[in-house]
N, C-alpha and C positions, 0 to 999 in steps of 0.2 A: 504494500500500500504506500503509494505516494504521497507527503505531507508539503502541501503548495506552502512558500510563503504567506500569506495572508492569516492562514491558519496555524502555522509553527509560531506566528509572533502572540497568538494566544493560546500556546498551547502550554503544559505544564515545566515543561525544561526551562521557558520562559518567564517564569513567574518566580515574586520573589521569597525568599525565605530567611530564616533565623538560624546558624548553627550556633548557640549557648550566645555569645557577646557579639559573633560577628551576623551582621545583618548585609544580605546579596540580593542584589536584583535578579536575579538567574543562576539556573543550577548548571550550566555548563562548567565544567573545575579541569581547569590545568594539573593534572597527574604528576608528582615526583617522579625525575628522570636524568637519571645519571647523565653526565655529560661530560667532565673530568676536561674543565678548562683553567681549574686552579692553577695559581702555580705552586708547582712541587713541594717547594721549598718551604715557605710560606705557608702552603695553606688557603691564601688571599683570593677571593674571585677574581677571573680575571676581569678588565677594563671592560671587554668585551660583554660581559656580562650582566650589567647595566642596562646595554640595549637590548640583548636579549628576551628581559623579564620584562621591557618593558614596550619592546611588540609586541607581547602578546597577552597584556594588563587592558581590560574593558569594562569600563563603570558599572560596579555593582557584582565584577567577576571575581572569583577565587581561584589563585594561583596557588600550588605547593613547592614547595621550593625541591629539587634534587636531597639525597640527603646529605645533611649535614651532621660534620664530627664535633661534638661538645668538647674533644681533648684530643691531644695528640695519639692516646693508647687507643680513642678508637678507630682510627687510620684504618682503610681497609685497601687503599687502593693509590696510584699514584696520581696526582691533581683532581684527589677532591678537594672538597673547600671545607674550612672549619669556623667556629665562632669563640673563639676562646682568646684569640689576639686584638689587641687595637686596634689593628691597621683590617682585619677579618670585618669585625664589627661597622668600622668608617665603612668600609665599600660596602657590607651589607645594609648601612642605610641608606648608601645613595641607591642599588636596589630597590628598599621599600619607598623610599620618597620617589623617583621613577614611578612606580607602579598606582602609589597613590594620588600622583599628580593626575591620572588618567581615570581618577575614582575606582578603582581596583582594591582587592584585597589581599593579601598576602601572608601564609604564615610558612613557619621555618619546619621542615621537617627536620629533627633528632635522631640521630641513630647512632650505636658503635657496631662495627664489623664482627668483632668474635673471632671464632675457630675460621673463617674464611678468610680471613685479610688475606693481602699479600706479604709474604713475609721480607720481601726487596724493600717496603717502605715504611716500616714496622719494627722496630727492636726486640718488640716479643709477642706474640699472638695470643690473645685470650681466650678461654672456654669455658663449659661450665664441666666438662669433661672430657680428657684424653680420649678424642673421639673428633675423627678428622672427617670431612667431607667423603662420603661414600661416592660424592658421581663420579663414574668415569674421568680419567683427566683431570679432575680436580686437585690443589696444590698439595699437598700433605704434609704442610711445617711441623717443628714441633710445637707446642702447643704448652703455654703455659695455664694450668689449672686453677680458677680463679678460687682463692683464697677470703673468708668472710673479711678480710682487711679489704681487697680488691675489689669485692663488691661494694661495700660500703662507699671506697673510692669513687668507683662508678655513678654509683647514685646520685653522689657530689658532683660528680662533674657534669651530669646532665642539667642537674637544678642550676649548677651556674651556668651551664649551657643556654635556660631557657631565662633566666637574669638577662643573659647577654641579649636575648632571642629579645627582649624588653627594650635593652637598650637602643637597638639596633631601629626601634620602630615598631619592628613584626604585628600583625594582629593578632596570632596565637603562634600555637609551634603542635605538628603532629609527630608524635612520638610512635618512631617502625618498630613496631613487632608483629614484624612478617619477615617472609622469603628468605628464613633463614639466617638472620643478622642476631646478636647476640641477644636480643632479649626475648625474641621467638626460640632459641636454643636455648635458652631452659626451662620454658613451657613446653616440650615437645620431649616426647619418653623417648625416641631414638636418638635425641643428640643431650640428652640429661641422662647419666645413672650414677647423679649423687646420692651419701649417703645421710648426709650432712642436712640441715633444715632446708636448705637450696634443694633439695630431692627427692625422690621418691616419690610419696602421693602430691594430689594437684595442686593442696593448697603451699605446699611445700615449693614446686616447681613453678607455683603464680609468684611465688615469696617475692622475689626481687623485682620481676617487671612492673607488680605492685607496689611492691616500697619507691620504685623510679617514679610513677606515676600520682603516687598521691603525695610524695616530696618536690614534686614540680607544682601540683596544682595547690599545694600550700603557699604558693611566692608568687603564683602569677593569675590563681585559680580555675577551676575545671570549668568553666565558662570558656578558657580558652584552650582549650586541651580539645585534638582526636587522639584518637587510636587507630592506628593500620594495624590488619590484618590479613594473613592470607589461606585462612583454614584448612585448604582440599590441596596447594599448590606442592609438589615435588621439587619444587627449584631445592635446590644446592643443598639434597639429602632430605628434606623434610618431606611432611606429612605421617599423622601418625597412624599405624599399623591397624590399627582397634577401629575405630570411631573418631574419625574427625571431627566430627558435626557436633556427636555429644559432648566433645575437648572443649570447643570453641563456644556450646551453647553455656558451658560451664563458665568458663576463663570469660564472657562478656557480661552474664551475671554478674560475678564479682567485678569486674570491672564498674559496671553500673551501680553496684550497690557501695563501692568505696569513696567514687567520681559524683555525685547528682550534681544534677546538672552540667553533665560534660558536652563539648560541643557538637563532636559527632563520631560515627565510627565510621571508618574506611575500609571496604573491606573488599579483594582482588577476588574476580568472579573464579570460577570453577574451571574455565577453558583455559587459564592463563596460568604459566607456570616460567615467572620470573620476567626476560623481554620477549620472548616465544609463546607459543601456542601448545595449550596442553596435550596430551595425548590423550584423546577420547576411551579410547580403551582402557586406560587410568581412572576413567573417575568413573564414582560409584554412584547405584542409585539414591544416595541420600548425599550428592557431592550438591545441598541445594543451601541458597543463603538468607531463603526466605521465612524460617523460623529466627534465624538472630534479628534479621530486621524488625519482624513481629515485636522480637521483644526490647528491641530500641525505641518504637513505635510507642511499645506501656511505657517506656518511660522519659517521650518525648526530649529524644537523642536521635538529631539527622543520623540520614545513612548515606554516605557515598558507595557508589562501585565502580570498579575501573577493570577493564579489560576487555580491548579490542573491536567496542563498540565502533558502529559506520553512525551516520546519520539518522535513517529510518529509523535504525531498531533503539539508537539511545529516543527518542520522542515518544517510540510508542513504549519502551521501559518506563521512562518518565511520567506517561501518562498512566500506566498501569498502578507504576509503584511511590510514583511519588516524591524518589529517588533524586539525586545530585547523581551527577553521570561525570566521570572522570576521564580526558582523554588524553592520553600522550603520544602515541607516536605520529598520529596526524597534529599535533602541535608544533612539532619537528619542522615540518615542511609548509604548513599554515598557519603563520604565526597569527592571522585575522580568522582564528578557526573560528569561534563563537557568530559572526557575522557571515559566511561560508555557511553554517549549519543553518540560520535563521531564514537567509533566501534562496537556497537548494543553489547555491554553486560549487563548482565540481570543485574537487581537491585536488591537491599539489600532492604526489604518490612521496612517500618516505624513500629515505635511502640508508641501510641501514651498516652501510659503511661507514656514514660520516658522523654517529650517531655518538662515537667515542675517540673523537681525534681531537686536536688540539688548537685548531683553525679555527677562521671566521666562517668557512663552507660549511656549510649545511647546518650553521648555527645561526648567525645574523643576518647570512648572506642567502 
């Protein structure tokens, strides 16, 4: 089914909404997506980056930023960008100021790497257990086992992560736990088998992503807090063996019940497993995301989902569900996506060579 212009501009992706503090004209949302044009050394976004965020900033829209590292230990990769330095922070507000000149909204995704990092940019890799990436090909550093001093650490470094997240401007900051980065590995029985209160049962293995999250929303509060998730996805060893769906209907309870009033939850559909496409023969008959949103719904907490949506089918999702529709890889390539999707004009095709190089091609350009 075809949705003309006329009717997309009243239709529900277009209408506006609340997530906890931030107020959007439209649920179109720019999806976090790695892009690795820091510099190295630094940390620092690059110049480049500026324009980036802020082609593709449209009044009343919500951007996520790529993620970003709270501290140097959680480095997972070379030229991502961090918020823990002065000079991080200055270009991270010229960023949001960018983005808000344009009536845009903006917040910082948080994340640390874990057992995946690269161990090239990295002096020690963290886990919550001697337990390396089963995919194929994947790196197999060693792996330092995180220590209840190193958690603790952690925890700190995020809170002053989302301090900075403050400083910088941000309108919130969504905090990844998903696809595998280290606070999804230790909610996850295949890459946790501590013995220690970080393990074993759920409420043990929520312990720290919970202690991250209700110590960030004490200093900046859950008004501006998501949570990503990505319950069913395989990326980089995950998904759990048993019951995904019961894990995650679990682990967003308690989330909801420690957060009220958090601003939304993010959560990566079923078909998508990291920046690829899931393999359907993977996912199960209960591989569905419609009972967590139910219960986002009780307790009026947005729901995003992101993965691999075209046009058509995010309008008629959005009309169905209601839903904020996340898109990245066509943001890649149309930075005027949100206006493209509102009068049916065709897209600029991605390219997904350029999607982690260090240039201005197929970033600005």
């Amino acid at each position: 089914m075809t949705i003309n212009p006329p009717e997309a501009q009243q239709h529900a992706l277009f209408q506006p909404i609340s997530l906890g503090g931030i107020h959007l004209k439209h649920r179109v949302v720019m999806a976090p997506m790695t892009r690795l044009r820091a510099d190295d050394e630094t940390a620092v976004p690059a110049q480049s980056s500026i324009t980036y965020y802020e082609q593709r900033a449209t009044d009343g829209g919500l951007i996520i930023t790529e993620g970003v590292v709270p501290s140097a230990e959680g480095k997972g990769w070379h030229h991502s960008p961090g918020i823990w330095s002065k000079d991080q922070i200055q270009t991270w507000k010229k960023i949001v100021d960018a983005v808000h000149a344009k009536g845009g909204k903006i917040v910082c995704q948080l994340f640390a790497a874990g057992r995946v990092a690269d161990p090239t940019c990295t002096s020690v890799v963290y886990a919550p257990s001697d337990m390396n990436d089963p995919t194929p090909g994947a790196p197999k550093p060693p792996l330092k086992v995180m220590t209840v001093e190193d958690i603790k650490r952690s925890v700190s470094d995020f809170v002053q992560g989302a301090k900075n997240c403050m400083k910088a401007g941000f309108d919130g900051v969504e905090l990844h736990s998903a696809n595998g980065y280290l606070l999804d590995q230790f909610v996850q029985r295949n890459s946790n088998h501590r013995a220690d209160e970080y393990g074993g049962s759920l409420a043990n293995r929520l312990r720290f992503p919970l202690e991250v999250f209700t110590s960030v929303a004490a200093v900046i509060g859950s008004e501006k807090i998501g949570i990503r998730i990505s319950p069913f996805s395989t990326f980089q060893g995950m998904r759990d063996p048993h019951d995904p769906l019961g894990l995650y209907m679990a682990c967003i309870k308690a989330v909801l019940d420690a957060l009220p009033g958090l601003a939304y939850i993010h959560a990566v559909m079923p078909r998508v497993s990291g920046a690829t496409d899931q393999d359907p023969d993977k996912l199960g008959e209960q591989d569905d995301l419609d009972p967590i949103r139910q219960m986002c719904r009780e307790r009026k907490v947005a729901f995003i989902v992101a993965g691999g949506f075209k046009r058509e089918e995010a309008l008629e999702f959005a009309e169905k569900n209601g839903d904020l529709v996340a898109f990245g890889r066509y943001f890649t390539s149309n930075p005027d996506l949100v206006a493209r999707i509102k009068n049916n004009w065709p897209l600029v095709q991605y390219n997904r060579q350029l999607f982690y190089t260090q240039g201005t091609e197929g970033y600005t350009e």
